[in-house]
DRENKETI-270991 format. One line per 5 residues: number of its first residue (from 1); for each residue z, x, y of C-alpha. Coordinates in Angstrom, 3 decimals. Layout:
// DRENKETI-270991
NUM	Z X Y  ...
// end
This chain:
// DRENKETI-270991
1	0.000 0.000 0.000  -0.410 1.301 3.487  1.276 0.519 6.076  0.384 -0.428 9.548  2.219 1.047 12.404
6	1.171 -0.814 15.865  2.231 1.175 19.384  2.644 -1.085 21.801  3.696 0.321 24.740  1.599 1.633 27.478
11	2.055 1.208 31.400  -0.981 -1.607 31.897  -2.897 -0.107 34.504  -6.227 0.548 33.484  -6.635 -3.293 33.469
16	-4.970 -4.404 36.748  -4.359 -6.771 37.562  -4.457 -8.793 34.450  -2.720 -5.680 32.859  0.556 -4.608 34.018
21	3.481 -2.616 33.517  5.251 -6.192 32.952  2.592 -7.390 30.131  0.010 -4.671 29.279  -3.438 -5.852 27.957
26	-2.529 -5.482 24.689  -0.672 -8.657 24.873  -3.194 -11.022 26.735  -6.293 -12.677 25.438  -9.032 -10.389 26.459
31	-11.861 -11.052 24.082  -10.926 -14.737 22.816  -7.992 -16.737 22.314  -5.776 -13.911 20.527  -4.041 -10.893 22.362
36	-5.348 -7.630 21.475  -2.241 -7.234 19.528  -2.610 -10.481 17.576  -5.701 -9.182 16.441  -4.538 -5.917 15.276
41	-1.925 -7.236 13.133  -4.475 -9.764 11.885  -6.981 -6.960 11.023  -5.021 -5.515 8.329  -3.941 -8.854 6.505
46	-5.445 -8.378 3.376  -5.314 -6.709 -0.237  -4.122 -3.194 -0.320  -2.056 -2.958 3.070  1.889 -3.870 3.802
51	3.497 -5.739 6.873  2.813 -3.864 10.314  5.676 -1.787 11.229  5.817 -2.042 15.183  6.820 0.641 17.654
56	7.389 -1.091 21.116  9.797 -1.074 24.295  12.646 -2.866 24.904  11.349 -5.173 27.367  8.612 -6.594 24.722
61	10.053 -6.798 21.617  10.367 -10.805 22.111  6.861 -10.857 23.328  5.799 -9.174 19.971  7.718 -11.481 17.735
66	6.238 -14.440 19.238  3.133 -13.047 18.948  3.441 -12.161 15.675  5.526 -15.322 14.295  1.841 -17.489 16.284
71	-0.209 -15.264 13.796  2.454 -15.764 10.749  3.078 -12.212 10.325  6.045 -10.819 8.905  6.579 -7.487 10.426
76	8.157 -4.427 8.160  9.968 -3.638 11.065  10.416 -3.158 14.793  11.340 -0.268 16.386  12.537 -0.379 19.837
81	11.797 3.158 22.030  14.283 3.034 24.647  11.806 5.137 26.804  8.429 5.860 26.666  7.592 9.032 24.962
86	3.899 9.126 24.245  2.783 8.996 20.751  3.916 11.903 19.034  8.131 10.657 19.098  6.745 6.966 18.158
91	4.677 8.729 15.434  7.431 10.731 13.657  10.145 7.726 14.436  7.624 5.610 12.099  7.436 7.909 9.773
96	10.956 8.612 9.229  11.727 5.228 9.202  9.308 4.678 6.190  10.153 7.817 4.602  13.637 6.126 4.038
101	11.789 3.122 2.481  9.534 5.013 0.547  8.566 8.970 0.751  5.008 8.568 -0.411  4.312 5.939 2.138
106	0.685 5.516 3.858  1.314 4.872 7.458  -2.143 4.005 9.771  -0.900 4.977 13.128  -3.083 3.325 15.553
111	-3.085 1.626 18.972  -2.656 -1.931 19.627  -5.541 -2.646 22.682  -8.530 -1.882 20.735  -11.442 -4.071 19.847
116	-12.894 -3.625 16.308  -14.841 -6.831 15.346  -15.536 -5.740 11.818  -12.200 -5.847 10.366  -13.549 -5.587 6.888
121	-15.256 -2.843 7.196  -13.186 -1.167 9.210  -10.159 -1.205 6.541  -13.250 -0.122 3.660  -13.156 3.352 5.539
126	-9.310 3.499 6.101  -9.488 3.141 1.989  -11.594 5.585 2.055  -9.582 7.827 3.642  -6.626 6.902 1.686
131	-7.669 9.308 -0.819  -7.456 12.037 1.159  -4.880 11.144 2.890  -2.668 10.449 -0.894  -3.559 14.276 -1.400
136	-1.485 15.512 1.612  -4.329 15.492 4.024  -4.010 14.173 7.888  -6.996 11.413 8.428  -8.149 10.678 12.056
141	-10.845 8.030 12.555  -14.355 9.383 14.402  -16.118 6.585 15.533  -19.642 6.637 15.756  -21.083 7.298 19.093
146	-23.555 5.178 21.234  -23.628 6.662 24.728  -22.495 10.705 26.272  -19.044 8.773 26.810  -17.214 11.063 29.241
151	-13.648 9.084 28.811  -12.837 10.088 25.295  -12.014 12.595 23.280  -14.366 13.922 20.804  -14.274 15.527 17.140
156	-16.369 17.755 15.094  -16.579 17.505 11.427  -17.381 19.812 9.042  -18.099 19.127 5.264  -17.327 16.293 3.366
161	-14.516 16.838 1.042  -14.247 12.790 -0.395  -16.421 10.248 -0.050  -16.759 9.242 3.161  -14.482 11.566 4.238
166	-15.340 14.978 6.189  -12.976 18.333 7.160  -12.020 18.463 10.945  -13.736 21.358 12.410  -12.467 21.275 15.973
171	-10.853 18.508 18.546  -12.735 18.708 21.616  -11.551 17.464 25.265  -13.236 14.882 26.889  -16.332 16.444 28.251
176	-18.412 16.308 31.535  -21.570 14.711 31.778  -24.013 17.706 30.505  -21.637 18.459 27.682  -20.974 14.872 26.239
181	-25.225 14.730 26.379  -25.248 17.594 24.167  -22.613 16.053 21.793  -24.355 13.013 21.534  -27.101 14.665 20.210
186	-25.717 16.080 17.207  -24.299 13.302 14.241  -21.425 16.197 13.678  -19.399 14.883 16.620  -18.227 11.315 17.079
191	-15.565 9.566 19.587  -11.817 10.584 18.616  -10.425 6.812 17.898  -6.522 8.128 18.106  -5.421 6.583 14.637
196	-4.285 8.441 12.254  -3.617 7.924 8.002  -1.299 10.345 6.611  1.706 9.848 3.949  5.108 9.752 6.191
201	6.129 13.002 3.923  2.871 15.008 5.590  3.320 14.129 8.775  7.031 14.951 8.727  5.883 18.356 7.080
206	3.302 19.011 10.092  6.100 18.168 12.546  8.273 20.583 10.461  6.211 23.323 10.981  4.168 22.809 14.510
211	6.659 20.502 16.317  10.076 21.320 15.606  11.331 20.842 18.792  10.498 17.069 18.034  11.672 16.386 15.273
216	14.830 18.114 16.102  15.497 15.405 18.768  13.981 12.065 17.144  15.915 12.887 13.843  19.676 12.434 15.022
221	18.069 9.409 17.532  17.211 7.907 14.691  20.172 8.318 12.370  22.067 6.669 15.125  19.623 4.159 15.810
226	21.284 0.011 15.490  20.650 -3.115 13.795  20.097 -5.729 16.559  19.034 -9.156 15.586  15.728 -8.264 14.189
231	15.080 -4.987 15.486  16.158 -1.423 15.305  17.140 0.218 18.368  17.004 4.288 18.829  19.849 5.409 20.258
236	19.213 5.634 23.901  21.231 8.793 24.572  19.399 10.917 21.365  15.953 9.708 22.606  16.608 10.630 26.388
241	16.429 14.254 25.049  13.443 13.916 23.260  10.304 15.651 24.731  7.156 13.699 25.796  3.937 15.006 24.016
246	0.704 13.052 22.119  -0.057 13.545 18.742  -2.944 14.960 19.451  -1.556 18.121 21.125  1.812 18.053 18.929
251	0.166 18.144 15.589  -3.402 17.565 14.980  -4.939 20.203 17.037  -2.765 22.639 15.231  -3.059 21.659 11.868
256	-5.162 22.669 9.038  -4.972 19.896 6.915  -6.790 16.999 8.967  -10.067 15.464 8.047  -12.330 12.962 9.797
261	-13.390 9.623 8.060  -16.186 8.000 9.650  -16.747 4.487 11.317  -19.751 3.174 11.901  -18.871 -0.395 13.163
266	-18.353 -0.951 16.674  -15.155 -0.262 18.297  -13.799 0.023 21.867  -10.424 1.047 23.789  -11.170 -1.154 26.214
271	-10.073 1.427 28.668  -11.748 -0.087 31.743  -12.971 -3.314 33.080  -16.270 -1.855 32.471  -15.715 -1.223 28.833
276	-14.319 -5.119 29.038  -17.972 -6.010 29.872  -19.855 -4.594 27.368  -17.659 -5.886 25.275  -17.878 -9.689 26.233
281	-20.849 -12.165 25.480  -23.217 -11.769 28.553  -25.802 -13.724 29.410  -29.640 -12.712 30.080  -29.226 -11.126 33.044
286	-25.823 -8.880 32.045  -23.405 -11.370 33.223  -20.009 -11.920 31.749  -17.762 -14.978 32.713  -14.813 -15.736 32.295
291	-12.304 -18.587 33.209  -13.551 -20.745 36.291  -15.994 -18.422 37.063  -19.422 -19.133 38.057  -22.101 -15.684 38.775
296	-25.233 -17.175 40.686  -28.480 -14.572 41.396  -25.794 -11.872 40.233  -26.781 -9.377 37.644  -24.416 -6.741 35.341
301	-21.597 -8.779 36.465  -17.784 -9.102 35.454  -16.261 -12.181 36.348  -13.233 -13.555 35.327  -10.608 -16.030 37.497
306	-7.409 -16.120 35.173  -5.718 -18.972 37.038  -7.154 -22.925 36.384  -6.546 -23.476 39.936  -9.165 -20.587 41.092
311	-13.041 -21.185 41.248  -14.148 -17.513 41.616  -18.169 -17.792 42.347  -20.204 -14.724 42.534  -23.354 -14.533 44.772
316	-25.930 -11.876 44.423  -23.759 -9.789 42.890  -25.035 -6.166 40.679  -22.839 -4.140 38.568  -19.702 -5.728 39.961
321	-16.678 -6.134 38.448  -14.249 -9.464 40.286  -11.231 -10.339 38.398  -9.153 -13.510 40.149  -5.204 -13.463 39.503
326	-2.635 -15.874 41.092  -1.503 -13.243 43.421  -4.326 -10.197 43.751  -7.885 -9.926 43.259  -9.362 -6.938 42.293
331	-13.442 -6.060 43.265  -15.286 -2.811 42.216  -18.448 -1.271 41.164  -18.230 -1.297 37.649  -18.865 2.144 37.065
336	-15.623 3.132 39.568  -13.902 0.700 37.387  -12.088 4.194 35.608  -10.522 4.150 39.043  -8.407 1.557 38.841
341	-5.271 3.205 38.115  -5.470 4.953 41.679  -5.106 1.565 43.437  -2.316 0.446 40.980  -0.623 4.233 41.934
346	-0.913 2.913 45.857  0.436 -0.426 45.674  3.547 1.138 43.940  3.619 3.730 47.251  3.657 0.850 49.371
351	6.098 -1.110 47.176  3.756 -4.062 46.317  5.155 -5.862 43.693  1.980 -6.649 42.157  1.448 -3.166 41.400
356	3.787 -3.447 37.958  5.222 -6.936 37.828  3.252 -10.482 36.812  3.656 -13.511 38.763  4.577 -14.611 35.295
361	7.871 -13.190 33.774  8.557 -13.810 29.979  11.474 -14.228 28.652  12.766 -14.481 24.741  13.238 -18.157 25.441
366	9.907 -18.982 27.229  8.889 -17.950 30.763  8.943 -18.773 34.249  7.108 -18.115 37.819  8.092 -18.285 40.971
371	6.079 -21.133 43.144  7.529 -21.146 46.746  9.866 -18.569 48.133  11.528 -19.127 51.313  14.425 -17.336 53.615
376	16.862 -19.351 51.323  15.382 -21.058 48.387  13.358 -20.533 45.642  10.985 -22.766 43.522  10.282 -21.764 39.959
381	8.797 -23.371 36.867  10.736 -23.197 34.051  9.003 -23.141 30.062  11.698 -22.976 27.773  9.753 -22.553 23.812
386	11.710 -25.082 20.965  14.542 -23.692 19.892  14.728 -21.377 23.067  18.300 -21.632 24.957  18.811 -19.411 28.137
391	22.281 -17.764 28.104  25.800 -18.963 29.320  26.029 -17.599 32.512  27.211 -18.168 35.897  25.628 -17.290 39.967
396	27.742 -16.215 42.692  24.858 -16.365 45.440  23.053 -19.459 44.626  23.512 -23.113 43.390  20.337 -24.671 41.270
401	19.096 -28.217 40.811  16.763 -28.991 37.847  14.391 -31.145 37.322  13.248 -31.626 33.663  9.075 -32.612 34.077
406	8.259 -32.101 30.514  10.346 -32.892 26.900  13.975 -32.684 26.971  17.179 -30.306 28.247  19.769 -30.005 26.790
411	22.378 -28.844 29.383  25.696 -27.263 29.622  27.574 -27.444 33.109  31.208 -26.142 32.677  32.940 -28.359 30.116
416	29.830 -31.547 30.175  27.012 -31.241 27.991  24.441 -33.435 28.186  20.670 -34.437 27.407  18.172 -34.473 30.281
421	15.250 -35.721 29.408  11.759 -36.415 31.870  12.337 -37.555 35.720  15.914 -36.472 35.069  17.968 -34.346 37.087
426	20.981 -31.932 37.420  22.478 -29.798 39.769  24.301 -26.654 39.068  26.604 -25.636 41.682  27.474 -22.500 43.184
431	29.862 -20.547 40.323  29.365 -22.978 37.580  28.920 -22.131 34.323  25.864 -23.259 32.716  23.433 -23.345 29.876
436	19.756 -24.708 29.530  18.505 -25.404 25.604  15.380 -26.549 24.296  16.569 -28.436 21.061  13.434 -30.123 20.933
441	10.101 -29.703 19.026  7.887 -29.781 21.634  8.287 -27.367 24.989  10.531 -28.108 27.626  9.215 -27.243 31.428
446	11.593 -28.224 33.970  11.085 -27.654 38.298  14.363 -25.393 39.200  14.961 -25.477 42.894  17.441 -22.403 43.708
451	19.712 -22.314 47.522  21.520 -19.474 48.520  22.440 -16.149 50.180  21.228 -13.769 47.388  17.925 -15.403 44.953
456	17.410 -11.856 42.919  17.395 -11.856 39.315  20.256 -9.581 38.848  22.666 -12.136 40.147  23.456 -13.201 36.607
461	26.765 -13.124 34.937  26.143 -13.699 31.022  28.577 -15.039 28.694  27.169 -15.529 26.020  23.480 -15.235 24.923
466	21.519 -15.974 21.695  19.084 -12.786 22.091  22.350 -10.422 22.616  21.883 -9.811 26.050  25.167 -10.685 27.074
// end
């Protein structure tokens, strides 16, 4: 059996603004109705491969088990990085944890934000490279290449030492324009994919002997790590002395046990909005919509309004990329679309929250966004999931009143409980403690009108909470 292990952290800023620090793209619905992630996990639900293992942050692990429990998927596990360390400490923090379950365990390392609409064939040449990979070897995935792509890394294989399967010859940077022509023109080098198939035993061997340093420091981290409701949290004081390096540089450029298996299919990282738009239906003159969005005389277009409410309507528009959010809009030439990041940098300089944060903010129990903020009030919309129940807490800046608009509340205020169910109200007043529960099958959404001195998030006191936040 091999095992899946999904990253899914990342910073969200290639993709702004649909992508952000608060919700990467690996979590929305890029290329259909599933996340990114959904369809990773879904990819590898078949003969011959375990549960996904998942490797995430804090601040998403409830966003990945409702994604995963919408897809049915079990997960083998979820490990919770309490800091972002690149791939390599995510890498050797999987495999230790499977080690411990098994020490001949497959693992596929792999991102969660690509597109690969082949599944099938996909997983026929991770089996392939199972082989190899079952005889100590370190598999990376070479993709195929259709263009001089500047943006990735390349590899060069050698000779074939399985079926399907080829020695690693050399990594090779991600090239300028003359030298990623030249590559293109030999079949030898393809597109580095950054997944990996190794047995946990081989890649804690490689990190052994080319990245002690590491290991070292992930080791005790996880050792120490804690059992919390589903998920297993590193300890945050181990990990905070971990360094931060990639895989690529920690282990497989050093290493002379990796070989290359070969995909053919198509595949993307969806690394920019441009890579978005070759990878969504177009129609005959380029054009990609998405959303209310409307291109007229445009041509090579990316369009996409991600609000109902917004009509975005291109006119006359070439090799343009316009995406529409509730609160920013980005436009750019498609091919400066790599750019992005640089605008996301200096909105953060100039403290725009829309730099890392959604007007959207999930929560384990649902989600809410803010509607009207004023001097001393706040208007939010409240979607609570069934089953979800927001903690026992208390304010001691603001009073609320709630209005329940869809399904039914039930709703603690100091020592009443009661149900409140459509065109109901209740107000909370200033120090009270209260609770909000969804007991319901169906989703409660309730109007919460907040007035006070202080309206910031942090003015919670918890009591008690469900998701052990308390």
């Amino acid at each position: 059996m091999i095992t899946p292990v999904l990253l899914c952290g990342g910073s969200g800023t290639r993709l702004w603004p649909l992508s952000r620090k608060s919700y990467p793209k690996q979590f929305a619905p890029l290329l259909g109705d599933q996340s990114l992630f959904q369809s990773a996990a879904r990819r590898f639900c078949a003969k011959g491969f375990a549960n996904p293992l998942i490797v995430t942050g804090d601040s998403f692990r409830f966003i990945v088990t409702e994604q995963l429990a919408a897809c049915e998927i079990d997960p083998n596990g979820i490990l919770i990085e309490p800091d972002g360390r690149n791939t390599a400490p995510a890498a050797i923090a999987a495999a230790l944890h499977l080690h411990a379950q098994d020490p001949e365990a497959l693992m596929l390392l792999l991102p969660s934000d690509h597109a690969i609409p082949d599944a099938a064939l996909f997983r026929d040449v991770v089996n392939q490279g199972a082989v190899a990979a079952q005889e100590g070897q370190i598999v990376t995935f070479g993709i195929a290449p259709t263009r001089p792509e500047t943006g990735f890394g390349w590899l060069e294989s050698g000779a074939a030492t399985h079926p399907g399967v080829t020695r690693l010859t050399r990594f090779i940077e991600k090239p300028n324009a003359a030298t990623a022509q030249k590559l293109l023109k030999d079949p030898n080098n393809l597109w580095n994919a950054g997944v990996f198939l190794a047995k946990a035993s081989t890649l804690i061997a490689a990190f052994t002997r080319h990245a002690p340093d590491i290991l070292k420091t992930v080791q005790p981290a996880m050792t120490a790590a804690k059992r919390d409701l589903g998920f297993c949290r590193i300890d945050p004081d181990l990990w905070a002395k971990v360094p931060e390096e990639s895989i690529d540089y920690a282990i497989m450029e050093k290493a002379d046990n990796v070989s290359i298996a070969r995909f053919d299919g198509a595949w993307s990282d969806l690394g920019s909005w441009e890579a978005v738009w070759q990878e969504t239906p177009q129609d005959e003159a380029g054009n990609a919509t998405a959303g209310n969005a409307t291109a007229i005389n445009c041509e090579n277009a990316l369009l996409r309004s991600e609000n109902e409410a917004i009509e975005l309507v291109g006119i006359g528009l070439k090799n343009i990329v316009a995406i529409a959010m509730p609160d920013a809009v980005l436009v750019a030439d498609l091919t400066e679309s790599q750019n992005v990041k640089k605008a996301v940098q200096l909105l953060k300089d100039k403290g725009a929250k829309q730099a890392v944060q959604l007007p959207v903010d999930h929560r384990p129990w649902g989600w809410f966004e803010s509607l009207v903020i004023g001097g001393r009030f706040q208007v939010k919309r409240i979607h609570v999931h069934p089953g979800g129940s927001l903690s026992l807490q208390s304010h001691q800046h603001r009073s609320e009143h709630w209005i329940v608009v869809e399904g039914t509340a039930k709703v603690t205020v100091d020592d009443t409980v009661k149900l409140v169910t459509e065109n109901q109200s209740v107000y909370i007043p200033l120090g009270a403690t209260h609770r909000m529960e969804n007991t319901g099958k169906v989703p409660m959404v309730l109007i919460e009108v907040q007035t006070g001195s202080y309206l910031g998030e942090d003015d919670i006191i918890r009591y008690d909470d469900v998701y052990a936040r308390a």
